[in-house]
C-alpha positions in Angstrom: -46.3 -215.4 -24.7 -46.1 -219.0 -22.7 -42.9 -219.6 -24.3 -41.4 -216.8 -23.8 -42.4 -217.1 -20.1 -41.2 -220.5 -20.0 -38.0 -219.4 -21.1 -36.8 -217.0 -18.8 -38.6 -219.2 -16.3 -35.8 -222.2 -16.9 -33.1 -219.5 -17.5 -34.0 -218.3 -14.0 -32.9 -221.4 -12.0 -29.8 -221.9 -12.7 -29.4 -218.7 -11.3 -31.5 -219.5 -8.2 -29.5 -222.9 -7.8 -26.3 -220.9 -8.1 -27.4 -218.5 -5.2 -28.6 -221.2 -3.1 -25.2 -223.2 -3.0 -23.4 -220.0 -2.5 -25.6 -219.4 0.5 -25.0 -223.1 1.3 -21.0 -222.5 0.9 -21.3 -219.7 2.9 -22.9 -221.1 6.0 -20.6 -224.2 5.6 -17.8 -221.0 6.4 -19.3 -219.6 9.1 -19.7 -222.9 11.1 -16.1 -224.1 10.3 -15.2 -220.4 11.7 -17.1 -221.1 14.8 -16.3 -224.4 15.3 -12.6 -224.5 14.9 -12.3 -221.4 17.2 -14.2 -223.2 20.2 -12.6 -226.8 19.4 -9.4 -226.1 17.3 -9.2 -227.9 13.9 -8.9 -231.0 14.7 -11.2 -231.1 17.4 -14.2 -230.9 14.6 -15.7 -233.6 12.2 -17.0 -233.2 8.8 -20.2 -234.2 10.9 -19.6 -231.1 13.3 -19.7 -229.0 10.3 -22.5 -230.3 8.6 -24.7 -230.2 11.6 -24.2 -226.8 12.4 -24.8 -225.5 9.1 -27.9 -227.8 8.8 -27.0 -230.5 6.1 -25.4 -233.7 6.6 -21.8 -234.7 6.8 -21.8 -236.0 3.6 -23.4 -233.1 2.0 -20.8 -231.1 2.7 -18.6 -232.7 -0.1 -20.7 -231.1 -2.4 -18.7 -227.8 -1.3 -15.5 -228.5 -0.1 -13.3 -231.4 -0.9 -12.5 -231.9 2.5 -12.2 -230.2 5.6 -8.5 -229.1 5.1 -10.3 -227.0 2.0 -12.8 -225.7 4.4 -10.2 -224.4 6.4 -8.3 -223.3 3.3 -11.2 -221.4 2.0 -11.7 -219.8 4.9 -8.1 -218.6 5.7 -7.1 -217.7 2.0 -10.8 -216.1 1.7 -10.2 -213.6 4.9 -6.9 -212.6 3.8 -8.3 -211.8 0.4 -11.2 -209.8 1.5 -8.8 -207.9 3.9 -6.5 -207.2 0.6 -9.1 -206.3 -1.4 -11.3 -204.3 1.3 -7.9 -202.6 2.2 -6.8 -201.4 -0.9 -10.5 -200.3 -1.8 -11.1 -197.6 1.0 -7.4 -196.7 0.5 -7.6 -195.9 -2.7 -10.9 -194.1 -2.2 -9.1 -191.6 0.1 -8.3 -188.1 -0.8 -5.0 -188.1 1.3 -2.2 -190.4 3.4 -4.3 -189.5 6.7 -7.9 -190.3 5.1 -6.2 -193.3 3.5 -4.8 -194.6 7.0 -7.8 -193.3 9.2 -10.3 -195.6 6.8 -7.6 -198.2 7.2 -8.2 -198.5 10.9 -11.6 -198.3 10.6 -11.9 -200.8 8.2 -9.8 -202.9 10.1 -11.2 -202.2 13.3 -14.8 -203.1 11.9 -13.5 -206.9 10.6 -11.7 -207.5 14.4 -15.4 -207.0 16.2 -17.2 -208.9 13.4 -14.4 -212.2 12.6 -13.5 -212.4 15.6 -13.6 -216.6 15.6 -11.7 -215.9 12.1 -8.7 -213.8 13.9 -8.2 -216.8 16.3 -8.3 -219.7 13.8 -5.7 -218.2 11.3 -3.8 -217.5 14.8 -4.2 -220.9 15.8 -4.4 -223.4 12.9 -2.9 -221.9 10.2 -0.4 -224.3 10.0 -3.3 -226.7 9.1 -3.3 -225.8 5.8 -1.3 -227.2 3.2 2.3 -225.8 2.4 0.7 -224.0 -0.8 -2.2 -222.5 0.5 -0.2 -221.4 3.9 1.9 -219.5 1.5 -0.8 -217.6 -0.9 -2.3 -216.6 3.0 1.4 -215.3 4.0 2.0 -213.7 0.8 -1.5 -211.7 1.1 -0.8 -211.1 4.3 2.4 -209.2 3.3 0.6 -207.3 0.4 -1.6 -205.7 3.2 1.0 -205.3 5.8 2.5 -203.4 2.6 -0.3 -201.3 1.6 -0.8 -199.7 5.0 3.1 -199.2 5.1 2.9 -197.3 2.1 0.2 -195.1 3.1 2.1 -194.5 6.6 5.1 -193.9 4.9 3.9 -191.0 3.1 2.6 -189.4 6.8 6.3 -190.5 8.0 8.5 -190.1 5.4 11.8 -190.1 7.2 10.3 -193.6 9.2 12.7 -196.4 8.4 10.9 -199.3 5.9 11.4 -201.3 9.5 9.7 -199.4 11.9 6.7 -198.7 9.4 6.4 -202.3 9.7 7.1 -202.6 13.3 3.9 -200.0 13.8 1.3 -201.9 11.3 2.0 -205.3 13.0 2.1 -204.1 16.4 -1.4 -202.0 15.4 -2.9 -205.5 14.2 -1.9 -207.1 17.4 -4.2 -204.5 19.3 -6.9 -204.5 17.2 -7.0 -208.3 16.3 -6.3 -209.2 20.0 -9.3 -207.3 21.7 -12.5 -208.9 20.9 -11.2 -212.1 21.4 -9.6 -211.0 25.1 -12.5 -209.7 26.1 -14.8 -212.7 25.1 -12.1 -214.9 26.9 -12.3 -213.2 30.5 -16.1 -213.9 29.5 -17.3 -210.7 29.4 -19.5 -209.3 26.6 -18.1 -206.2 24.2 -20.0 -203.0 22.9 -18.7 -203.0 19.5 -20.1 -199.3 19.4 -18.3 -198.4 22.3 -14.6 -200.4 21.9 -14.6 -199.5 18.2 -13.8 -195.5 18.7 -11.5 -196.4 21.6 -9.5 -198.8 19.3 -10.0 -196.3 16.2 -8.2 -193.6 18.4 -5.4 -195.8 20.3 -4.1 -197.6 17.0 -4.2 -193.8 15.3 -1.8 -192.9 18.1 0.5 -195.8 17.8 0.7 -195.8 14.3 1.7 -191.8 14.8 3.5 -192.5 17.5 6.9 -190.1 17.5 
């Protein structure tokens, strides 16, 4: 009976030491996010980062290679997420006008909650090395892509061009807000701006 608890004991911590450096990785992520959108890339250290996420500088090599791949990881890993989040509730939806009202929702839900993300990718994307700049682009297409398809089967006779024209201008509302507000530094109801922005980029998206 020792054994065997001593077994699954030691089998438990690499699993425990797996989640811990995940969390680790994780709040190395956040701070960069943070961080970059007050100061701009180059405006924080390795140093910076460590601090805020509570380990040393030099601990944070034990993450990221440097802190190009921490802004890498971050950028690629929001794109991904969106694709991936995106395509998940669309999918789920029993029609075109489920599909795009979870869209927006979905959408409208990461703009109130990344908002420091929205403003680095703005800002400092071309910080990133050419190859990582273009696996962000080309997810950023796919999902541009997915919520033209899903538009185009509400808009059928909509021209490929003005589909696209609608999505990107709709991002540009949603992804602008939170950070406009927080800039003329006054706060935001998340619970109150998200059914106003739900019902605004509905009507543009519509728009005829």
């Amino acid at each position: 009976m020792t054994e065997v608890a001593e077994s699954t004991s030691t089998e438990a911590r690499p699993t425990q030491r797996s989640q811990a450096k995940a969390d680790r990785r994780a709040a190395l992520l956040e701070a960069a996010a943070t961080l970059f959108a007050e100061r701009g890339f180059n405006g924080v250290s390795i140093e910076d980062l460590g601090s805020a996420a509570g380990v040393s500088g030099p601990a944070v090599y034990r993450h990221f290679a440097s802190k190009q791949a921490v802004l890498g990881a971050l950028l690629v890993g929001v794109s991904e997420h969106l694709l991936g989040g995106g395509t998940e509730v669309a999918t789920a939806a029993s029609d075109p006008a489920t599909a795009l009202r979870t869209l927006i929702a979905f959408h409208v839900d990461f703009a109130l909650t990344e908002p420091d993300t929205i403003r680095v990718q703005d800002r400092d994307l071309d910080a990133l090395p050419e190859s990582e700049r273009r696996a962000v682009r080309r997810l950023q297409r796919r999902y541009i892509e997915l919520w033209m398809e899903v538009l185009a089967a509400l808009h059928p006779s909509v021209p490929a061009g003005e589909l696209r024209m609608r999505v990107q201008a709709t991002f540009g509302l949603i992804n602008s807000t939170p950070h406009s507000v927080r800039a003329a530094g006054t706060s935001i109801d998340a619970g109150a701006a998200r059914p106003v922005l739900e019902r605004m980029a509905w009507a543009g998206l519509n728009a005829h």
